[in-house]
C-alpha positions in Angstrom: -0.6 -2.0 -32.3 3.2 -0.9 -32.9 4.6 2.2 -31.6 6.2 4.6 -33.4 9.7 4.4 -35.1 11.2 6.0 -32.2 10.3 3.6 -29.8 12.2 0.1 -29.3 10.8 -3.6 -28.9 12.5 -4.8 -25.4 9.9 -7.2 -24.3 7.8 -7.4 -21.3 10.7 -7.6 -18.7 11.8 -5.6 -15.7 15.1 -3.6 -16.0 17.4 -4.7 -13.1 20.2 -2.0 -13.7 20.7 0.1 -10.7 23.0 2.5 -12.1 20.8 3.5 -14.9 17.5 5.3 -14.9 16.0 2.5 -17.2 12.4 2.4 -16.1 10.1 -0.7 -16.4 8.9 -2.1 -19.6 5.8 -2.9 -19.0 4.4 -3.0 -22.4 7.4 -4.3 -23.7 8.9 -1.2 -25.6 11.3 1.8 -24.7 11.3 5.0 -25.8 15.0 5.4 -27.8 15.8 9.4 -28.0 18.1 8.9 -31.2 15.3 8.0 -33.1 13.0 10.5 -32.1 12.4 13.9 -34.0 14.1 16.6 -33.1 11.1 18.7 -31.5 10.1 15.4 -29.7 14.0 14.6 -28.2 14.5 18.7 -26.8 10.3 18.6 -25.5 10.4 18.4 -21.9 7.9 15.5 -21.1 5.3 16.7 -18.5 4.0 13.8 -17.3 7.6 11.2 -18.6 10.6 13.1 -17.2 12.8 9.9 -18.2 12.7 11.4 -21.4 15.1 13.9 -20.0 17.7 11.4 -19.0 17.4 8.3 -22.1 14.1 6.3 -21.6 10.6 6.0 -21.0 8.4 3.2 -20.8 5.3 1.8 -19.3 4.6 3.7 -16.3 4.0 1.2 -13.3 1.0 3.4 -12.2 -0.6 3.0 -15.4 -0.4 -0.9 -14.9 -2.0 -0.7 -11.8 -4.5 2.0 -13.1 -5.5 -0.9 -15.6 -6.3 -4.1 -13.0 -8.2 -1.5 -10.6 -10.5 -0.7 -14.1 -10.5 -4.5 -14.6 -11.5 -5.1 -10.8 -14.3 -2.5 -11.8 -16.4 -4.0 -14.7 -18.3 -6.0 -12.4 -19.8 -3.1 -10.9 -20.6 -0.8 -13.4 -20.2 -2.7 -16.8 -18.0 -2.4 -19.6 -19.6 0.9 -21.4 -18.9 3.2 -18.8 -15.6 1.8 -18.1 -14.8 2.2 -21.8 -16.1 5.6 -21.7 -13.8 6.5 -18.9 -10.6 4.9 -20.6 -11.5 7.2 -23.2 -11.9 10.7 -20.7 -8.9 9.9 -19.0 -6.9 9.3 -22.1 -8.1 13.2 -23.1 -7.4 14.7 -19.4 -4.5 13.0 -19.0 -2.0 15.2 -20.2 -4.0 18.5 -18.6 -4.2 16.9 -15.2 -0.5 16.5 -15.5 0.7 19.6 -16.2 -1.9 20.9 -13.5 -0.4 18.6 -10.9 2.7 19.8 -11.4 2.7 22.4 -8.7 0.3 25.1 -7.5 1.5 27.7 -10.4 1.9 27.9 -14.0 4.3 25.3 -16.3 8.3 26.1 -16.1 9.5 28.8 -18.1 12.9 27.4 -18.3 13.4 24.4 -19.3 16.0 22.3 -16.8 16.9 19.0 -19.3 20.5 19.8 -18.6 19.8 19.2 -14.4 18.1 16.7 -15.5 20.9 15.0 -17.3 23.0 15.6 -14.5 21.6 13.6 -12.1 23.3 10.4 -13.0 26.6 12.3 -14.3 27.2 13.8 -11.3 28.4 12.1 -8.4 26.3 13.1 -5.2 27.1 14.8 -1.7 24.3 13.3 0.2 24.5 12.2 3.8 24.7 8.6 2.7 28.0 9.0 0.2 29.4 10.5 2.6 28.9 7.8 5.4 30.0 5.2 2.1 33.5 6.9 1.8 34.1 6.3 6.1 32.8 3.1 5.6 35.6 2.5 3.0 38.7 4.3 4.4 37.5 2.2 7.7 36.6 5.0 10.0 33.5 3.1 10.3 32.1 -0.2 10.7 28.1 -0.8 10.4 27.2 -3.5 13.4 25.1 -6.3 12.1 22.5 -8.1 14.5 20.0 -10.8 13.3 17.0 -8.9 14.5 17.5 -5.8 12.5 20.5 -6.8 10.5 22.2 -2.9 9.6 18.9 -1.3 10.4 19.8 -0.3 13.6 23.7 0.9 13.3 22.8 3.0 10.1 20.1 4.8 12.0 22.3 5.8 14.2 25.5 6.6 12.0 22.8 9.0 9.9 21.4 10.6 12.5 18.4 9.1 12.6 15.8 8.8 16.0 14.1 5.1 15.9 10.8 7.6 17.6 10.9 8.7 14.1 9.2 5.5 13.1 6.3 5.5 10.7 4.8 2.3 9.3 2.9 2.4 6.2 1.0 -1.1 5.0 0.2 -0.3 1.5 2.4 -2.5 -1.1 4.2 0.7 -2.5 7.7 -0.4 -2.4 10.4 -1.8 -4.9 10.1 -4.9 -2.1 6.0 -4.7 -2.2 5.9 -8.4 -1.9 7.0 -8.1 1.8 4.8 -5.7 2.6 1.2 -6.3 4.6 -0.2 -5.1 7.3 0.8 -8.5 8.8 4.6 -6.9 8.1 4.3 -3.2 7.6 7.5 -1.2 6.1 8.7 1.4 9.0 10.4 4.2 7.8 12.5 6.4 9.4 13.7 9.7 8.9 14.9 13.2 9.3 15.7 16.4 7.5 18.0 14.8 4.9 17.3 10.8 5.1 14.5 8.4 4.7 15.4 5.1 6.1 13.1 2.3 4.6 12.9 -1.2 6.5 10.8 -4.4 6.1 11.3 -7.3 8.7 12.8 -10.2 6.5 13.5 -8.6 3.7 16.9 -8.4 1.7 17.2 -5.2 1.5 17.1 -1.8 3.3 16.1 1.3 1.4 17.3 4.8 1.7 16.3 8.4 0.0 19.3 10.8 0.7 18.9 14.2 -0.7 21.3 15.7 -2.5 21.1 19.9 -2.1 21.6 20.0 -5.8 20.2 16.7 -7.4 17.2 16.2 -5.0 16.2 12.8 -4.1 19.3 10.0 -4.1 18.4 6.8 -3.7 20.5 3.5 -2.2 19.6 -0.2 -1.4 21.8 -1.5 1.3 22.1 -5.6 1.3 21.6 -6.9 4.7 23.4 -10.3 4.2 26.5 -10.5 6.0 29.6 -9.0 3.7 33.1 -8.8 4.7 32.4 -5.1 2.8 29.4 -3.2 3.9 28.0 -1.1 0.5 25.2 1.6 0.1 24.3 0.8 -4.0 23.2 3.8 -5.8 19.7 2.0 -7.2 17.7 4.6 -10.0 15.0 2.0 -10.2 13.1 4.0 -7.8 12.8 6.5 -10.1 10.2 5.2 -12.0 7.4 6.3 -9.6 9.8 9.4 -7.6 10.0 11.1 -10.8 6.4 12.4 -11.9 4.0 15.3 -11.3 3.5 14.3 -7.5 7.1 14.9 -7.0 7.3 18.0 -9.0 8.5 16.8 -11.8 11.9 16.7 -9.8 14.0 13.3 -8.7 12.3 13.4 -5.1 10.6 11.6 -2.0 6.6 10.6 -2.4 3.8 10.0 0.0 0.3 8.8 -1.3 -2.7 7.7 1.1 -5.1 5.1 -0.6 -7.7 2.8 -0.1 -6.0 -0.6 0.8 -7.0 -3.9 1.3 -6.3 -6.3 3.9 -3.6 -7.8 2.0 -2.1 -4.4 1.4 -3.4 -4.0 -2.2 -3.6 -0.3 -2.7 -7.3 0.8 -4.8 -5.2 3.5 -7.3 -8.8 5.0 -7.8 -8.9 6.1 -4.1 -6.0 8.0 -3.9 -5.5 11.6 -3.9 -3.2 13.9 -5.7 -0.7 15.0 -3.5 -0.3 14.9 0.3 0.6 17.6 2.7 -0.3 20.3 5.0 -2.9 21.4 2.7 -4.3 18.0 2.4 -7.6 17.9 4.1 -7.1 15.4 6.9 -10.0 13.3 6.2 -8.2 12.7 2.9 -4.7 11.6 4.7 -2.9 8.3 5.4 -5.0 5.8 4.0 -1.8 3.0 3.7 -0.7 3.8 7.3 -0.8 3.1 10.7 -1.8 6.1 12.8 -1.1 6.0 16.2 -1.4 8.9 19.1 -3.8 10.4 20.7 -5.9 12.6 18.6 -9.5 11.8 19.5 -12.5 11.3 16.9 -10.1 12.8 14.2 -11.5 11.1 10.8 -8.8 10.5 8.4 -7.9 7.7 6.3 -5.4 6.0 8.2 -5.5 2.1 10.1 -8.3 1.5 8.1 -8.3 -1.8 5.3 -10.9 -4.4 4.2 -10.6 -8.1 2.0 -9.7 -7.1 -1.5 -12.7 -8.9 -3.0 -14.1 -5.5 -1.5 -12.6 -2.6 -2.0 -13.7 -2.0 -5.6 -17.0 -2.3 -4.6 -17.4 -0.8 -1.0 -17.1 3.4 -0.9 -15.0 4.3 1.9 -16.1 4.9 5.4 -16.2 8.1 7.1 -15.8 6.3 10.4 -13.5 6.9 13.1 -10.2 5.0 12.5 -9.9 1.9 14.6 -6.9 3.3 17.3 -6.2 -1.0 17.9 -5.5 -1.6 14.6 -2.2 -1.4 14.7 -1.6 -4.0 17.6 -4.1 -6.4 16.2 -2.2 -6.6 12.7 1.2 -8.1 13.3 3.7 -8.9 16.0 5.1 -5.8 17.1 8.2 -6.8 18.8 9.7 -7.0 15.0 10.1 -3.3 15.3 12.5 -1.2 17.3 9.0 0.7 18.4 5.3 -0.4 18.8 4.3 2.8 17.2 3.5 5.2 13.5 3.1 8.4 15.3 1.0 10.9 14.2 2.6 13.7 15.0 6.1 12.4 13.4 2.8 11.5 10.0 1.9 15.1 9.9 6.0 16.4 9.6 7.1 13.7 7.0 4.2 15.1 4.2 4.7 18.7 5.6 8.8 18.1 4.7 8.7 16.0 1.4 6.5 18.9 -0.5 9.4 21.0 0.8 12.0 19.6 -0.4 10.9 18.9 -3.9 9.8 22.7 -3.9 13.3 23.2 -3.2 14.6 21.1 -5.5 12.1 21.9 -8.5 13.3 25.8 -7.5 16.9 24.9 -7.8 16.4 23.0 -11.0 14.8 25.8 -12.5 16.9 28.6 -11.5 20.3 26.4 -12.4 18.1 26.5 -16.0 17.3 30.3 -15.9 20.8 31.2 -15.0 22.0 29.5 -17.7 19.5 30.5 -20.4 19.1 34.0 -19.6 21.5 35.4 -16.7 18.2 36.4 -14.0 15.7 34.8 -12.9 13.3 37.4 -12.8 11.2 34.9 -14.8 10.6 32.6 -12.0 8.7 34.7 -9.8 5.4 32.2 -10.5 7.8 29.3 -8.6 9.0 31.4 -6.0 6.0 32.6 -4.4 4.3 29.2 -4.5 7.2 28.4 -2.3 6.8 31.1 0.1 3.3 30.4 0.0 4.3 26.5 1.5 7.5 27.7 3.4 4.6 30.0 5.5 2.1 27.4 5.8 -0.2 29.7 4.2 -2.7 26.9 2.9 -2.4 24.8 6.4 -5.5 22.4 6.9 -6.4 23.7 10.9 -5.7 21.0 13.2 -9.6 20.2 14.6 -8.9 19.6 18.4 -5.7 18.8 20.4 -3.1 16.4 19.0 -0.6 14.7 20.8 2.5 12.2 19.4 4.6 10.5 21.2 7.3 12.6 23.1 10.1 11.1 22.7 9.9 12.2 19.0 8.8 15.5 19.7 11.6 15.8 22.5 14.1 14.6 19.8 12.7 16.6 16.4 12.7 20.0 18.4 15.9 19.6 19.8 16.9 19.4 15.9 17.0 23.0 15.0 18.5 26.5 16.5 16.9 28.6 19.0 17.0 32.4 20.0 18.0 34.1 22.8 14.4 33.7 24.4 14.3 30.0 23.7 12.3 29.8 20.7 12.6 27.7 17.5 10.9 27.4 14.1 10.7 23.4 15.4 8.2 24.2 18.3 5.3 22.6 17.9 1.8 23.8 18.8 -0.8 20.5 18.0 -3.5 22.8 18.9 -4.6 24.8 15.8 -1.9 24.1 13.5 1.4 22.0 13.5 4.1 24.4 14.6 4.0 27.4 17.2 5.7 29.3 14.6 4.4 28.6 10.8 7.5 29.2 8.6 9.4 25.7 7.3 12.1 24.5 9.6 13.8 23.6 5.7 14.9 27.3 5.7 17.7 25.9 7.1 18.6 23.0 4.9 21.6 22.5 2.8 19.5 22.7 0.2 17.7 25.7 0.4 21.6 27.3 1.3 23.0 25.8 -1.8 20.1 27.6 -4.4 21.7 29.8 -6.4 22.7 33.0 -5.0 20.2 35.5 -7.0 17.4 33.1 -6.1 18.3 33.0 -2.4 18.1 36.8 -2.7 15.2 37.0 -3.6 13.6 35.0 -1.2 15.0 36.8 1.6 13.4 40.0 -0.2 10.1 38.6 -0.2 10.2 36.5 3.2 11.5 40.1 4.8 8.4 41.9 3.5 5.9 39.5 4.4 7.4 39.6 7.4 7.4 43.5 8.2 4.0 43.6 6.9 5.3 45.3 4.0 3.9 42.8 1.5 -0.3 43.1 2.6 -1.1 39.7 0.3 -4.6 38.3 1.5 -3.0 34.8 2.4 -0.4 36.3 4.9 -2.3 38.9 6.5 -4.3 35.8 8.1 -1.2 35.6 10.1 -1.5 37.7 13.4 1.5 40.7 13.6 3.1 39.1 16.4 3.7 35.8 15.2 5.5 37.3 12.3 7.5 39.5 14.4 8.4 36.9 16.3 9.3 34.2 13.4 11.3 37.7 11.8 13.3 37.7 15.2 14.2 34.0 15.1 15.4 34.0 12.0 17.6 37.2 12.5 19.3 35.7 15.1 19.7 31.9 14.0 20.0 32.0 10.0 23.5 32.7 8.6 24.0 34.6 6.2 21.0 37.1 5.9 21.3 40.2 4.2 22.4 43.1 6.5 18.5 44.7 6.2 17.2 41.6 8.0 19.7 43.3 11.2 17.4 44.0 14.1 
């Protein structure tokens, strides 16, 4: 059946720009803005923001979506499946707009941002490392191990105990990834390092405190001229609901087989610290000690299966890992745990941040407040508090190194404590209240907005604001997170003065 007028005939090819945000055509057409209607060019698109910035297409996800039906006829014939189709085809659009975030559908429309992101020329962590690479302040060291893996960890500030390694094939270079060869990624509060043994290319996330999410490919062939390429391809999956609707990082946990074929029926909506932990890391190697902890993680069968099988409930096999692949290819025989449990806790945060930033850029410009954005703001005081934290079961503990190194991250107070402690007991941190309070980005949203949060974050802290979902929080943990932040956080209004 043809499209629309608006839409163009491209074929059924890949788009291998990096510069542009051209997305895969899968089904072989584009979506061309100048030919749309008006209403349709200035609409938002909930679950396409490519509209935004030129073109939609096929969404990968849908693809995949499609073979997992296919894998699924066998089981329970074609009339259900057909009847499915149909639901989904009517839900679709609702279950997009509800994924969105926990909170109602923007008031103020960010296109503009949007637009920006490929205008505007980015101050991430990785541009800047690019512009010492090429006035020769710095040199990237190349070994045949690692190739740059190694020197870029440590020239972005990156710990190698910060290693995660996920075996799902959810990657622009999915055909290197198994569990045979797992991608390890590496991060910290700014950078996600992406790196599969044998494969031509590193990956990298670098936010940018304005445009969100950045992402580079780095070539590790030998090159008189080492260059970190701006690649938008990425886009096409970290641009959608589960991001926010916001260029940002993504983290899914599904059913995978053996081969590292992921079941796209299995997955759940978003992962964080609200994410029940039975429902978490299903894709990933788990390793720590956290004993009869259920969860998803280290955990694959043949494909033949995994349309057919339900999931166990079993514990996850803690040998997995070492069973799977030769893990001297890494720089660490390990996917910690603990490191798991602060990667989804940070990438909701930052595209909270950058969704926040987006829309109050927008609400600026529109209407001069953002008074209108009060919906957004407390669901990101909700997350900055942890107040929908799944309770850690039993005692967790990571490897140390990591911990040693993340904690060591962030400021302390004159008694020694930091919003980086870590408790592993009850809940992740000693301290619930988002170590991303001190980001660039949450110091670069604009200045009414920042105000505002401090407003709010000072009465909940005081006890001033008597919400149900902070008065779970005992009084001396908020006096004591309202003292840390008085001392170590720039910049505070003079109220917050003890």
């Amino acid at each position: 059946m043809k499209p629309p007028q608006f839409f163009q005939e491209r074929g059924c090819v890949r788009s291998t720009s990096r510069s542009t945000p051209t997305v895969r055509t899968g089904c072989g057409w584009v979506f061309d803005p100048s030919r749309a209607p008006f209403g349709l060019r200035q609409r938002r698109a909930t679950l396409y923001p490519q509209f935004a910035v030129g073109s939609v297409a096929a969404s990968p996800l849908a693809l995949e979506l499609v073979r997992s039906l296919r894998n699924a006829i066998p089981r329970y014939g074609v009339p259900a499946i057909c009847a499915t189709v149909i639901a989904c085809a009517c839900l679709l659009p609702r279950l997009g707009e509800a994924q969105a975030y926990q909170g109602p559908q923007p008031l103020a429309a960010y296109d503009f941002e949007l637009t920006n992101y490929s205008r505007l020329e980015p101050t991430t962590a990785v541009a800047h490392l690019q512009r010492r690479i090429e006035r020769g302040e710095v040199k990237l060291a190349r070994d045949e191990q690692f190739g740059y893996l190694m020197s870029l960890l440590k020239e972005l500030n990156v710990s190698p105990a910060s290693q995660l390694l996920v075996f799902s094939k959810t990657s622009l270079q999915r055909p290197h990834i198994s569990p045979k060869h797992p991608r390890a990624i590496f991060f910290n509060d700014a950078v996600c390092v992406a790196w599969i043994p044998g494969a031509p290319m590193i990956e990298i996330l670098s936010v940018d405190p304005k445009l969100g999410a950045v992402f580079y490919t780095l070539d590790q062939a030998e090159r008189p001229a080492t260059r970190m390429q701006r690649d938008n391809r990425c886009l096409e999956c970290h641009v959608s609901p589960r991001t926010l609707d916001v260029p940002g990082p993504l983290i899914r946990s599904f059913q995978t087989s053996s081969e590292g074929e992921v079941d796209l029926l299995s997955g759940s909506p978003q992962i964080n610290h609200a994410t029940p932990l039975h429902e978490r890391w299903g894709g990933w190697f788990v390793t720590g000690d956290y004993g009869g902890l259920v969860h998803r993680g280290n955990k694959f069968s043949p494909a033949e299966r995994i349309q057919r099988e339900p999931e166990s409930n079993a514990t996850p096999d803690l040998n997995a890992l070492g069973r799977s692949g030769d893990l001297s290819l890494y720089p660490r025989p390990s996917s910690d745990i603990v490191a798991l449990m602060i990667f989804e806790h940070q990438i909701q945060m930052q595209n909270l941040l950058t969704r926040l930033n987006y829309e109050s850029e927008a609400a600026l410009r529109q209407s001069g407040h953002v008074r209108s954005l009060n919906h957004l703001s407390e669901a990101f005081l909700n997350y900055l508090m942890f107040a929908d934290e799944v309770p850690i079961p039993g005692r967790i503990e990571g490897d140390r190194e990591f911990a040693s190194w993340f904690e060591a991250q962030g400021p302390r107070d004159k008694q020694g404590r930091s919003l980086r402690q870590l408790d592993l007991k009850t809940r992740l941190f000693k301290f619930p209240c988002s170590y991303m309070i001190y980001s660039d980005a949450f110091e670069r949203l604009p200045y009414p907005m920042r105000q505002h949060l401090y407003h709010r974050l000072w009465a909940i802290l005081t006890g001033e604001d008597r919400s149900a979902e902070y008065q779970k929080l005992p009084a001396e943990t908020k006096r004591a997170i309202f003292e840390i932040l008085a001392e170590t956080k720039p910049n505070l209004p003079a109220y917050w003065n003890l």
